[in-house]
Backbone bond lengths (Angstrom), bond angles and torsions (degrees), N, CA, C in turn:
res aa  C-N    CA-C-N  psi(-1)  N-CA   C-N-CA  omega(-1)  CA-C   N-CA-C  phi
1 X - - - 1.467 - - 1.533 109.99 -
2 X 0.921 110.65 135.84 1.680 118.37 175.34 1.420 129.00 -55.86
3 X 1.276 142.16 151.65 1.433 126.62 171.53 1.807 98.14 -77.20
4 X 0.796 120.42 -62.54 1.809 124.95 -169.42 1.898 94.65 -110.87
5 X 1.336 111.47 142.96 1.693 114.46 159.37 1.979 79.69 -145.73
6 X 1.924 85.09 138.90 1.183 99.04 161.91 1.521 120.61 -136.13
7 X 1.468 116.65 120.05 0.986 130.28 174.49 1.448 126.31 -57.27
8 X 1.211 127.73 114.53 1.866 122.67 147.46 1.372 111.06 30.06
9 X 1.955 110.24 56.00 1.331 119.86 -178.50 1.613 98.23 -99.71
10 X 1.464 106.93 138.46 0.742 156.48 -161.19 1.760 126.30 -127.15
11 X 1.470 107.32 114.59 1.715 102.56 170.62 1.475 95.88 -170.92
12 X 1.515 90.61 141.43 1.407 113.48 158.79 1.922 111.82 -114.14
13 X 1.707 77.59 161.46 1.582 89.96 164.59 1.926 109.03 -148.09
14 X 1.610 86.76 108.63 0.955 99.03 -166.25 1.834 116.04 68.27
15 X 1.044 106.19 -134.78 1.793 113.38 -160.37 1.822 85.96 -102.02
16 X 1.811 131.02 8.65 1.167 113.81 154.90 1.456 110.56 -103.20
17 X 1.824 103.70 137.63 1.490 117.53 168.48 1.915 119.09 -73.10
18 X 1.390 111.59 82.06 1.578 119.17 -172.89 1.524 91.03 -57.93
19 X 1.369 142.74 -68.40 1.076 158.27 170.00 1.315 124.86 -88.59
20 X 1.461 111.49 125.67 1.581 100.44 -179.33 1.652 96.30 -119.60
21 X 1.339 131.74 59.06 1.500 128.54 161.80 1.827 107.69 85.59
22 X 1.435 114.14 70.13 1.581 124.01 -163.46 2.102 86.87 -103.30
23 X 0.719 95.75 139.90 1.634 116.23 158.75 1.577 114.64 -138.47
24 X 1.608 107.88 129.59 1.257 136.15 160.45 0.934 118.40 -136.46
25 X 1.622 119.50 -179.18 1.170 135.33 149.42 1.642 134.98 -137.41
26 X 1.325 122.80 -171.78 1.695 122.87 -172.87 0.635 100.69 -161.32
27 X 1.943 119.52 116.50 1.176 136.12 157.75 1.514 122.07 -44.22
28 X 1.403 128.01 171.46 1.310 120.30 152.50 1.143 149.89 -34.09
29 X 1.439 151.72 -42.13 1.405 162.79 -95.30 1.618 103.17 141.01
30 X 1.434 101.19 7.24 1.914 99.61 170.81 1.650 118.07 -94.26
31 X 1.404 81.96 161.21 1.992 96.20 -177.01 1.472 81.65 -96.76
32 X 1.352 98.20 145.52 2.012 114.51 174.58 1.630 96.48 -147.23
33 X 1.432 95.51 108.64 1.639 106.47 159.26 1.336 119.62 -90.90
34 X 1.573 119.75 141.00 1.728 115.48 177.64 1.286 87.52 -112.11
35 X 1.582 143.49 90.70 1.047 135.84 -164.89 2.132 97.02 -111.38
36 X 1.204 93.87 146.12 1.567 106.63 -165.59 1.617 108.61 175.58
37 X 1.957 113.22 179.77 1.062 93.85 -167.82 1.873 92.66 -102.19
38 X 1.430 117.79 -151.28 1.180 137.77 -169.46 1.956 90.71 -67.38
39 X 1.547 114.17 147.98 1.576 91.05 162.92 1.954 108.14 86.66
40 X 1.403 116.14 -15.22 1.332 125.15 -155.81 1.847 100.71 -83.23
41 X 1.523 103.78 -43.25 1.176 126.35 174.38 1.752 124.49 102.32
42 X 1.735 85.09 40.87 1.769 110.48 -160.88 1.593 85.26 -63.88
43 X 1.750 116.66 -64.14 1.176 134.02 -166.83 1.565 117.85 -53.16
44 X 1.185 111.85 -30.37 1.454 113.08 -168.76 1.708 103.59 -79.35
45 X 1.441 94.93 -41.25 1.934 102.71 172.84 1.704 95.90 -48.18
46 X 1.077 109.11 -71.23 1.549 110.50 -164.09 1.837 99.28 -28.70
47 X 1.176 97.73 -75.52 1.460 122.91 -166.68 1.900 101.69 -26.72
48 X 1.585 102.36 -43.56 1.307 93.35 -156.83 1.975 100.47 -80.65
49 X 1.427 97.60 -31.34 1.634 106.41 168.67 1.339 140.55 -70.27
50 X 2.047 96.89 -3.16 1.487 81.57 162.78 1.584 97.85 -122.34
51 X 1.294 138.74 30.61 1.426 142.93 179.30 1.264 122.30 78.63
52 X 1.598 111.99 30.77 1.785 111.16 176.91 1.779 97.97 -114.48
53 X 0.822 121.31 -8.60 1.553 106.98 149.19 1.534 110.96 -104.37
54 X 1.625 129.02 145.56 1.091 140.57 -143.58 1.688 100.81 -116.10
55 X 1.330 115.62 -55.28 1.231 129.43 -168.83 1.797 114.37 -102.89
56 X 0.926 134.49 121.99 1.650 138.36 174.34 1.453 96.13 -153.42
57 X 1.476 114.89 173.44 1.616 137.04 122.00 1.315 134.18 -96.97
58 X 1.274 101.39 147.79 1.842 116.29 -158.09 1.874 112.14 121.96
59 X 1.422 93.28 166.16 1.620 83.89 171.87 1.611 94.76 -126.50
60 X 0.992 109.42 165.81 1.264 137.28 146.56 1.599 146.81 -111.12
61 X 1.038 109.73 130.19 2.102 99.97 -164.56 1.465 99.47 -130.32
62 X 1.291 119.44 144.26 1.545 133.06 168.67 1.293 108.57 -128.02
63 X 1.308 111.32 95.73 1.672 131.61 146.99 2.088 82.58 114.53
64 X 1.226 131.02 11.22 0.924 114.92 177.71 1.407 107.96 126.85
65 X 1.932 116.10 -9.81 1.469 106.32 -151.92 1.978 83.78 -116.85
66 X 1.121 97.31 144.58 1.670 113.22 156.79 1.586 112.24 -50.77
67 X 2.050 104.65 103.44 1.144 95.97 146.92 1.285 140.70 -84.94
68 X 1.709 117.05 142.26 1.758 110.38 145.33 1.119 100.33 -114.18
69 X 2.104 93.30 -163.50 1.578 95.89 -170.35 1.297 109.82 -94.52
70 X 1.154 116.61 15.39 1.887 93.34 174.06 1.803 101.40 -140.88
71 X 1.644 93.98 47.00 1.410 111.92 163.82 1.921 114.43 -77.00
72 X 1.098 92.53 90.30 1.589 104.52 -169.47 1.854 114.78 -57.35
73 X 1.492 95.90 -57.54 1.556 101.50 156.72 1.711 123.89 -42.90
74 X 0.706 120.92 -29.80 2.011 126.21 -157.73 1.666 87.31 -113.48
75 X 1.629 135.56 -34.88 1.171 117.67 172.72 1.264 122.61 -66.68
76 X 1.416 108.51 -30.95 1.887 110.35 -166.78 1.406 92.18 -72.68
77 X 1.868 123.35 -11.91 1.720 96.86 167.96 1.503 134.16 -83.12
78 X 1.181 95.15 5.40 1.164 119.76 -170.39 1.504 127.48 -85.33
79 X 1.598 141.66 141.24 1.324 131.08 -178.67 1.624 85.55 -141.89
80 X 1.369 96.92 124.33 2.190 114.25 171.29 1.886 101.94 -92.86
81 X 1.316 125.66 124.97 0.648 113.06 146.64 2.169 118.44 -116.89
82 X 1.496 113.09 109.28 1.251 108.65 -157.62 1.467 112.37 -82.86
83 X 1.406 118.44 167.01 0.933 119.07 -169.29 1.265 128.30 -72.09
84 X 1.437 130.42 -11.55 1.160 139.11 140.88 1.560 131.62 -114.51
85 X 1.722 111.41 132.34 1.749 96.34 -168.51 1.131 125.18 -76.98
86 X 1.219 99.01 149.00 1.898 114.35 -162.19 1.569 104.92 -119.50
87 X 0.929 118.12 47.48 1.425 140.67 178.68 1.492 124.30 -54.74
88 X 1.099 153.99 -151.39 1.500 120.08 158.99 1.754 75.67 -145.77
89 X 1.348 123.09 106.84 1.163 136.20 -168.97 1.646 120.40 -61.18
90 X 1.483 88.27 -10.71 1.909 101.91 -177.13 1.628 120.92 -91.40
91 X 1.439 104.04 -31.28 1.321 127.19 172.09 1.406 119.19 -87.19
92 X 1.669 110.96 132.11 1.481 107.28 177.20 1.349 132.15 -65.12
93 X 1.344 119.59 174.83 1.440 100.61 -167.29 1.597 107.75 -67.73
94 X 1.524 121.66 -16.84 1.492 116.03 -169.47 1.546 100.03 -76.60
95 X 1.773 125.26 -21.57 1.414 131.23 -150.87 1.931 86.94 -94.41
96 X 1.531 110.42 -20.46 1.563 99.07 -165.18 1.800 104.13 -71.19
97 X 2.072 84.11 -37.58 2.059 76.53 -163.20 1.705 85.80 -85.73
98 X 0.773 136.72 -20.59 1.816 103.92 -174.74 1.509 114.18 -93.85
99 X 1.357 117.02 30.68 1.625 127.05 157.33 1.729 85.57 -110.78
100 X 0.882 131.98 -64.40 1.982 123.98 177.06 1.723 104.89 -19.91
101 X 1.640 95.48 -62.99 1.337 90.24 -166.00 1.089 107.56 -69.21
102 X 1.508 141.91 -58.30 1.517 128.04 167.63 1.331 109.58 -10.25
103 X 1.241 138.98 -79.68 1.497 146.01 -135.92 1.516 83.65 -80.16
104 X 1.395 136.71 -13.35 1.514 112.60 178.00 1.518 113.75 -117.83
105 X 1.687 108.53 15.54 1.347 115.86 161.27 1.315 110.71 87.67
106 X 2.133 101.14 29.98 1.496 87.29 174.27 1.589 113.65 -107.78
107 X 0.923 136.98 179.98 1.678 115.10 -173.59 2.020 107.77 -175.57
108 X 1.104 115.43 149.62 1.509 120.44 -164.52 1.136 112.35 56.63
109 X 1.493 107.28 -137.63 1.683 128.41 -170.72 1.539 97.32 -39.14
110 X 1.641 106.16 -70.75 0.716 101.03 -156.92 1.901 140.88 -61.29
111 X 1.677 99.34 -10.47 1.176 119.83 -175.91 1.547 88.14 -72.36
112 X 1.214 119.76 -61.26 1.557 132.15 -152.51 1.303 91.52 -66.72
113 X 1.370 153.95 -74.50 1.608 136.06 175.29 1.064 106.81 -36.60
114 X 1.575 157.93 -2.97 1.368 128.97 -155.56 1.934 77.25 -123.03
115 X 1.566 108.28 -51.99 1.638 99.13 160.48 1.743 136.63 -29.87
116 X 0.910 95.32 -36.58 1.718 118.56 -179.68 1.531 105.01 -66.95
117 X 1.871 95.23 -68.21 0.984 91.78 -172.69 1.901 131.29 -68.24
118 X 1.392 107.40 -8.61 2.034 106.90 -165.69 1.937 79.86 -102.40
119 X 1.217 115.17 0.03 1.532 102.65 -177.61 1.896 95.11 -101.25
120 X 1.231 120.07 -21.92 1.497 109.56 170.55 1.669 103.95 -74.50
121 X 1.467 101.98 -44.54 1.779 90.45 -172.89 1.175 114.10 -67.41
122 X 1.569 124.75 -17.76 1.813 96.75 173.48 1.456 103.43 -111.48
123 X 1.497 106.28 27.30 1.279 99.75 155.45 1.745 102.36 79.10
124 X 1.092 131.04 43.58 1.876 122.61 -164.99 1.520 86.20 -123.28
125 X 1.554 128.96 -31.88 1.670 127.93 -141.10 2.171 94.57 -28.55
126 X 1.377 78.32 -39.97 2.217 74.00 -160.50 1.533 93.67 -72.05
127 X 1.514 159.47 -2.07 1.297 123.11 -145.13 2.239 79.02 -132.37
128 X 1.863 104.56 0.76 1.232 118.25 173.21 2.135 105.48 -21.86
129 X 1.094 131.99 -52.44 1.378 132.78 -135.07 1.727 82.14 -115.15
130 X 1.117 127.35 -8.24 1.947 118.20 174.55 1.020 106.55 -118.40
131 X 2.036 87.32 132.78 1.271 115.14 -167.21 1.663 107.77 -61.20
132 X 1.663 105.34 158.66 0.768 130.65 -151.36 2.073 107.71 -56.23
133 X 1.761 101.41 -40.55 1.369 122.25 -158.84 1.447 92.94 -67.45
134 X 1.373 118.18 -28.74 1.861 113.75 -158.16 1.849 95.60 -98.77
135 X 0.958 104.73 19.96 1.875 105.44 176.43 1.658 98.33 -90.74
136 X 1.039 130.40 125.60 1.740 152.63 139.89 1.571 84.58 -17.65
137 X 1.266 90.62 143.88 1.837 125.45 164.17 1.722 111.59 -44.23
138 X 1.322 105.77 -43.02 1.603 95.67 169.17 1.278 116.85 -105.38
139 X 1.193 122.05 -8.69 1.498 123.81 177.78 2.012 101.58 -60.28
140 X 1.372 93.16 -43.75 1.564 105.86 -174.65 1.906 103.63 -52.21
141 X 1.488 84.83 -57.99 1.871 83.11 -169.99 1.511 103.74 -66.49
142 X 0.951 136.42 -38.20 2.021 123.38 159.07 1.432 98.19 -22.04
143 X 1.433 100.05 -99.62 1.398 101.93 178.65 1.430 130.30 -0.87
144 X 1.541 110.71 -75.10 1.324 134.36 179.58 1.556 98.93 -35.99
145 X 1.390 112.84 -61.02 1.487 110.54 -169.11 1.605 110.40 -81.22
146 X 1.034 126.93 -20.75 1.293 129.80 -173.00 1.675 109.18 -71.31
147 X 1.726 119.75 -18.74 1.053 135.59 -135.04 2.191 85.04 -114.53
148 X 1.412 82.66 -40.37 2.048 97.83 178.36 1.514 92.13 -73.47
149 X 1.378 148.88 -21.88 1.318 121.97 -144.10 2.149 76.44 -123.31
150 X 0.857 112.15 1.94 1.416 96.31 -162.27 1.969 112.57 -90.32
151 X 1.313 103.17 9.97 2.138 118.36 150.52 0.926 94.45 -133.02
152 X 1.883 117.57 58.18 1.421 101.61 134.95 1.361 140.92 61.72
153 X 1.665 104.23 21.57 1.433 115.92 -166.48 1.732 99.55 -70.52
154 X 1.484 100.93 152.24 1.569 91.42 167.71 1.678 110.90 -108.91
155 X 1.349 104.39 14.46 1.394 96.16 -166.71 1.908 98.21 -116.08
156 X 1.114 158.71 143.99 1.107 117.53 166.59 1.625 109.34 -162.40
157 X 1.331 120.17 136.83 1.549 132.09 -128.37 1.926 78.24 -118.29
158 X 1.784 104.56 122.06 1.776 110.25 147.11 0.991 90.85 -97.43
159 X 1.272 105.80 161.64 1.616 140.18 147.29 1.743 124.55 -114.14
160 X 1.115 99.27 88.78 1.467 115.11 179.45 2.073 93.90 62.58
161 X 1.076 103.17 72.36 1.821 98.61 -161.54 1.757 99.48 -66.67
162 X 1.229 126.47 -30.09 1.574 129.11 -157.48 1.493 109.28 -119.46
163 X 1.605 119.03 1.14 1.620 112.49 164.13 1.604 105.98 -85.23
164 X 1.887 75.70 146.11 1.262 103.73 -168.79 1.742 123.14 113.35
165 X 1.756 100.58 -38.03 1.261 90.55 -166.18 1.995 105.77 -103.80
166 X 1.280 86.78 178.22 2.046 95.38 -170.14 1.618 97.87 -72.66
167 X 1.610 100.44 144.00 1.630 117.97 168.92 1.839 122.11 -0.71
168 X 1.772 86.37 -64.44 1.315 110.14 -159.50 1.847 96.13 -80.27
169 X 1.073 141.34 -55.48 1.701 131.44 156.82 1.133 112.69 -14.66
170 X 1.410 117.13 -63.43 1.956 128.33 -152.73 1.242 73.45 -73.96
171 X 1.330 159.53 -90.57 1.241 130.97 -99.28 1.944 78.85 -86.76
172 X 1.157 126.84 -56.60 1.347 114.32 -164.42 1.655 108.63 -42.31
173 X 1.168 118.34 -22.37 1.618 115.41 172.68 1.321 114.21 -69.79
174 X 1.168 102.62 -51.35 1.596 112.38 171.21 1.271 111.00 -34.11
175 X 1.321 120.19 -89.23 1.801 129.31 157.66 1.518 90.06 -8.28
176 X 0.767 114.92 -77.65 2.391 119.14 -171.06 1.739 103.21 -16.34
177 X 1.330 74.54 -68.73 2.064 114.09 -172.79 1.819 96.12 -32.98
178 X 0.953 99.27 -75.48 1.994 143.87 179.82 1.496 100.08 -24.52
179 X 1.649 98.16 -68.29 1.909 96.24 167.09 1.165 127.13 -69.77
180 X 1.151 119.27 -20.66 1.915 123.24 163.96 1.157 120.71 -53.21
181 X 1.676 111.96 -35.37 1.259 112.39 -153.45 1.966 94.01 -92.23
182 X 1.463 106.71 -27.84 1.320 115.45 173.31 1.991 130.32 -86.29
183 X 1.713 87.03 13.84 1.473 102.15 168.37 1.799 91.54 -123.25
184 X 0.926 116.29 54.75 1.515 116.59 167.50 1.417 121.96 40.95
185 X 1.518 124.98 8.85 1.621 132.24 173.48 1.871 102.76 -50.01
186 X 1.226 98.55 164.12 1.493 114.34 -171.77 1.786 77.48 -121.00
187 X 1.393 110.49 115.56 1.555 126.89 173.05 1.826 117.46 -114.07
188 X 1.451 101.05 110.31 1.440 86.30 176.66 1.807 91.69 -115.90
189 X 1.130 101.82 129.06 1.933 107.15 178.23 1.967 100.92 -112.89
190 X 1.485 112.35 158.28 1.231 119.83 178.15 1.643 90.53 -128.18
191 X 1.519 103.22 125.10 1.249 127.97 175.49 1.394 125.59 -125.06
192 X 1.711 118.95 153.43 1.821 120.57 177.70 1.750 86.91 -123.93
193 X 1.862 127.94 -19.66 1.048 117.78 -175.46 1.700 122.54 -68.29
194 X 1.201 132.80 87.64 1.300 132.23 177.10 1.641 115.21 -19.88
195 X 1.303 112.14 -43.10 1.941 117.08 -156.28 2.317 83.69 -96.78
196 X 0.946 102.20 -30.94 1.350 124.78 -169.54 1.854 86.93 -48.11
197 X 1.683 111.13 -96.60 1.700 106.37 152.66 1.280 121.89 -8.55
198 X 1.209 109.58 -97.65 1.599 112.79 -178.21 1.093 131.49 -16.22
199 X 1.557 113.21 -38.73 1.470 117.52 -171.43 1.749 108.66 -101.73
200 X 1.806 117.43 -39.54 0.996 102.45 172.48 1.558 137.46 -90.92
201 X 0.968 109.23 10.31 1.627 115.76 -156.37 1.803 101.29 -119.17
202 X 1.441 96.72 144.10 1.673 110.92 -179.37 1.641 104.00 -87.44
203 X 1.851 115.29 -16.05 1.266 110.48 -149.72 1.831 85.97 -155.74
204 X 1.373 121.66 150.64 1.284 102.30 177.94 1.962 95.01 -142.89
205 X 1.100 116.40 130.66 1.580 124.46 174.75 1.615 102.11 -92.30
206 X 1.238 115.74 111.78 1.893 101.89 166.37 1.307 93.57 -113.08
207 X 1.667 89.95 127.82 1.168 120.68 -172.31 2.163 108.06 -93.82
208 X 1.419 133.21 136.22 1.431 104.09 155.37 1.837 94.05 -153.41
209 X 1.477 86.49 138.72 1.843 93.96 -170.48 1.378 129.32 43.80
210 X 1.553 91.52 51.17 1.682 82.92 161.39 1.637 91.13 111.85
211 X 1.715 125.76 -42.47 1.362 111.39 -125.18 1.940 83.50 -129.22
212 X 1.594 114.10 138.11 1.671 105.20 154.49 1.296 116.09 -74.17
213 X 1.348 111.52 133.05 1.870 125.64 -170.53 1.780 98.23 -76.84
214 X 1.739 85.04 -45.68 1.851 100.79 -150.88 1.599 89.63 -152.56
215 X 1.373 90.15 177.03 1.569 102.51 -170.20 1.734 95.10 166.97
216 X 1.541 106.06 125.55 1.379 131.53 -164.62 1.390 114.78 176.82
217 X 1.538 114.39 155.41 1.446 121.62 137.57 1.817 110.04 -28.65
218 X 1.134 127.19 126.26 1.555 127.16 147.24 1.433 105.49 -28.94
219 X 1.078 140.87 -52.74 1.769 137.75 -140.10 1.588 81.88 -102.36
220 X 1.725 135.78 -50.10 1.641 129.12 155.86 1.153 120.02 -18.08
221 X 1.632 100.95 -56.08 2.279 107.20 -156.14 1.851 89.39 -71.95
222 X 1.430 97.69 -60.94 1.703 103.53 -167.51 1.368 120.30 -36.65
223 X 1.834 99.50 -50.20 1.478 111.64 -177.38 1.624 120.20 -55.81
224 X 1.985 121.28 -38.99 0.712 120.83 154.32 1.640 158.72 -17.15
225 X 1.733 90.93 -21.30 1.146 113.24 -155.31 1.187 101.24 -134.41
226 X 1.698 131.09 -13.67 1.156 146.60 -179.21 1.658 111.33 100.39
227 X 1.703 112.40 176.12 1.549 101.45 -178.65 1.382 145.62 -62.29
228 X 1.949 79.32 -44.43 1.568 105.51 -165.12 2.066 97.40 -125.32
229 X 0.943 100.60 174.88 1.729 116.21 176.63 0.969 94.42 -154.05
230 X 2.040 94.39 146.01 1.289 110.95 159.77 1.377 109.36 -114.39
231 X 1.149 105.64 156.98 2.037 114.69 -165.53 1.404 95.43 -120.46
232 X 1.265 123.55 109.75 1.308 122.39 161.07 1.114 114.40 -85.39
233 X 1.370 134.55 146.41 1.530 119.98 167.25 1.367 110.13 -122.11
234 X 1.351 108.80 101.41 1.267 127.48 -172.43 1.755 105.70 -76.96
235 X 1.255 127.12 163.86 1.907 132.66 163.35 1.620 90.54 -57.80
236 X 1.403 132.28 -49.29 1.403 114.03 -171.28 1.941 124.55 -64.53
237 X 1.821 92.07 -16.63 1.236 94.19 -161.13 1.550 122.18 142.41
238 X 1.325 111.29 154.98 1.456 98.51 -166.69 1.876 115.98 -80.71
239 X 1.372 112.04 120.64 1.131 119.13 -170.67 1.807 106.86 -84.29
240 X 1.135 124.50 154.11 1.539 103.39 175.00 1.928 101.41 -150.45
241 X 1.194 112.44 158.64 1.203 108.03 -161.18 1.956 101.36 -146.26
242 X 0.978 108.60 153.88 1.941 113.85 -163.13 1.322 95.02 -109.17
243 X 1.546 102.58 151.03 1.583 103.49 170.67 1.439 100.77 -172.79
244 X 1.360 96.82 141.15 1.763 98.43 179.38 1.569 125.87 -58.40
245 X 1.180 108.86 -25.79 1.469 124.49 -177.98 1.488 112.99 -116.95
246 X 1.569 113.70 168.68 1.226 129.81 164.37 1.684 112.63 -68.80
247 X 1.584 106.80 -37.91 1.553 112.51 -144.40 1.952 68.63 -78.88
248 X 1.682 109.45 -83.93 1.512 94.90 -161.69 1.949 118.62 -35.34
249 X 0.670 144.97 -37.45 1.916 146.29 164.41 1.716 101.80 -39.43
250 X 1.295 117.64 -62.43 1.450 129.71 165.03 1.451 95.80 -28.08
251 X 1.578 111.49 -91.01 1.554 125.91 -164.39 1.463 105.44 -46.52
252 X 1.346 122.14 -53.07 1.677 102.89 176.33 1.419 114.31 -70.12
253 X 0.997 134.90 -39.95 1.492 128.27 168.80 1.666 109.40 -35.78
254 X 1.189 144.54 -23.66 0.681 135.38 -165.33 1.324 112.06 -105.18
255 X 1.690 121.91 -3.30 1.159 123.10 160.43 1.602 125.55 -78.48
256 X 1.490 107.23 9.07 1.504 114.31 175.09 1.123 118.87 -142.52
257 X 1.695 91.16 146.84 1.745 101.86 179.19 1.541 121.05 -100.63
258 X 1.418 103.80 42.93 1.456 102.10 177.16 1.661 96.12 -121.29
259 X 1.377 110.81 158.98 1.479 100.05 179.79 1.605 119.80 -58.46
260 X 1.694 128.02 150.99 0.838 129.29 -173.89 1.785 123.44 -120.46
261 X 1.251 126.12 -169.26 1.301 87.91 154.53 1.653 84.44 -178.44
262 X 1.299 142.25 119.74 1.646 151.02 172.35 1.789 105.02 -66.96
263 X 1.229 135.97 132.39 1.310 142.61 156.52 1.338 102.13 -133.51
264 X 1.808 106.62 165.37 1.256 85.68 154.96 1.822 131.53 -115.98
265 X 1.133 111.49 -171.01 1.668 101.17 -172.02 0.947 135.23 -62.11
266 X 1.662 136.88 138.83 0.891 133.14 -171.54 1.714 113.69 -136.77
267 X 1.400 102.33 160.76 1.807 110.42 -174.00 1.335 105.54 -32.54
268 X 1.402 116.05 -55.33 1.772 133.73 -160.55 1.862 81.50 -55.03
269 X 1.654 138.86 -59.90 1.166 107.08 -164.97 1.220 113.74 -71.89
270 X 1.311 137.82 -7.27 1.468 128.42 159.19 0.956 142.27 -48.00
271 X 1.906 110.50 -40.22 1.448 139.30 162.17 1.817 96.88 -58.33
272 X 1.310 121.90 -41.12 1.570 104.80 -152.64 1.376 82.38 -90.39
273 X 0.960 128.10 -68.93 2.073 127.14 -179.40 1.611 93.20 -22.20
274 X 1.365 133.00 -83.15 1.517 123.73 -164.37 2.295 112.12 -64.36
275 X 1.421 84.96 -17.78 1.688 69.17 -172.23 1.219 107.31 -107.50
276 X 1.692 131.96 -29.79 1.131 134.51 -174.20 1.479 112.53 94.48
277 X 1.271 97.79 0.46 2.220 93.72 169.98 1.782 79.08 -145.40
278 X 1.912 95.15 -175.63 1.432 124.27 -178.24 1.058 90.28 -80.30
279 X 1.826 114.41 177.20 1.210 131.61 133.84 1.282 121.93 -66.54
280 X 2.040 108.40 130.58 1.300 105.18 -168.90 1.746 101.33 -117.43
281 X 1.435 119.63 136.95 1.728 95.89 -166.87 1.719 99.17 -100.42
C-alpha cells in the first residue's frame, strides 16, 4: 500500500487551470520530488495534500484512508515545511518550537526532550535563547524544519526548502534532507533546482502547467534519453544530440565546425525533451 496515492487532482482558480487532473503516488520511506518551473503547480499539490486548500477535484488517500482537510488523524502525520518562513520573528528560536508544540498537544518533559532533540538535529542547541529575526537566511530555514519535525511526523512536505539561500547553505540543507531520508521519513519536496532533484529524491515527478510530463527514478528520466549529450551551438541555436557514451558524443562532435561541447545528462533535458523549452524559475 502506498504512503500518499493521488487521484485525477484537479483545481482551478478562477478561469486559471493550477491543475489539470495529475495522479501519483509515495511509497513509504521515499524521497518524492515535484520538480518544475515557477507556475508548474508543484505548490498548489502541496497545498491541497496537507489541508490548506479546502476545495479541488480528485481524491487523495494516506495509508489507504480518504483524505480531507480537517482529517485530524492523517494531519498529526504530517510535517509542512512552507515556502516561505513564518516564524514569529519576536520569539526565540526555543519560544518558536514550544508554542508549535503546544498547538499539537505536546507539553512538559515531554515537549522539552523533543525541543532538545529537533534543536540538536539542525544543529541550533547554542543559538536556543536568539530571537528568531537575528537568525541568518539558513539558520531560519533549520528552524522552519526543525519546528515541522518536532510531533514526530513521519511524513513530511518542503516547499521549495533551499530558495533563496547562497550555494554553500543549500547544500548544508541538503545534508538536513539526506538524514531524513536515512531515518526512514516519507519526504515529498517541491523543487525549480535541477541538481537539487537529482541529488535528493528516490523518485522525481516533473511537473509543467498544471500537467506531469515524466515521472521516474532520476538515473530512469536521464537514462531515457541516453548518458551523455552533445550541444552544438549552431547561429540558429543550441542543437543537442543523445548518446550512450562519451566516446560516440566525442566522434560526432567532430563532424562539426561550430563550437561544441559533451556533458552529461541531466533532469532539465528531460523537462525540455517532454516540454520543448527549459526550466524557467
Amino acid at each position: 500500500m502506498s504512503e500518499i496515492e493521488v487521484v485525477d487532482l484537479k483545481k482551478n482558480f478562477g478561469n486559471i487551470e493550477a491543475l489539470k487532473g495529475i495522479s501519483f503516488s509515495v511509497g513509504r520511506g521515499e524521497t518524492l520530488a515535484l520538480l518544475g518551473p515557477n507556475g508548474a503547480g508543484k505548490t498548489t499539490t502541496i497545498k491541497i495534500l496537507t489541508g490548506l486548500i479546502l476545495k479541488y477535484e480528485g481524491r487523495v488517500f494516506y495509508r489507504g484512508r480518504l483524505f480531507y482537510p480537517y482529517d485530524r488523524r492523517i494531519k498529526s502525520l504530517i510535517g509542512m515545511v512552507p515556502q516561505h518562513n513564518n516564524l514569529d520573528k519576536e520569539l526565540t528560536v526555543y519560544q518558536n518550537l514550544k508554542l508549535h508544540g503546544l498547538l499539537f498537544g505536546l507539553s512538559g518533559k515531554d515537549l522539552e526532550i523533543r525541543i532538545d532533540a529537533v534543536l540538536d538535529m539542525a544543529g541550533m542547541r547554542e543559538h536556543k535563547a536568539r530571537k528568531a529575526d537575528y537568525l541568518s537566511g539558513g539558520m531560519k530555514r533549520r528552524l522552519v524544519i526543525a519546528r515541522a519535525l518536532l510531533h514526530e511526523p513521519e511524513i513530511l512536505f518542503l516547499d521549495e526548502p533551499t530558495v533563496g539561500l547562497d550555494p554553500a547553505v543549500r547544500r548544508s540543507l541538503w545534508d538536513f534532507v539526506v538524514r531524513l531520508r536515512t531515518e526512514g521519513k516519507t519526504v515529498i519536496l517541491t523543487t525549480h533546482y535541477i541538481e537539487e532533484a537529482d541529488m535528493l529524491s528516490d523518485r522525481v515527478v516533473i511537473m509543467d502547467r498544471g500537467r506531469i510530463v515524466a515521472e521516474g527514478s532520476p538515473k530512469e528520466l536521464k537514462g531515457s534519453l541516453g548518458r551523455f549529450v552533445l550541444e552544438v551551438h549552431t547561429p540558429q541555436g543550441i542543437k543537442e544530440e543523445f548518446f550512450s557514451s562519451r566516446e560516440e558524443a566525442i566522434a560526432m562532435a567532430k563532424e562539426f565546425s561550430f563550437p561544441v561541447r559533451v556533458r552529461e545528462v541531466n533532469l532539465e533535458d528531460v523537462f525540455l525533451r517532454y516540454t520543448g523549452r527549459r526550466i524557467e524559475v
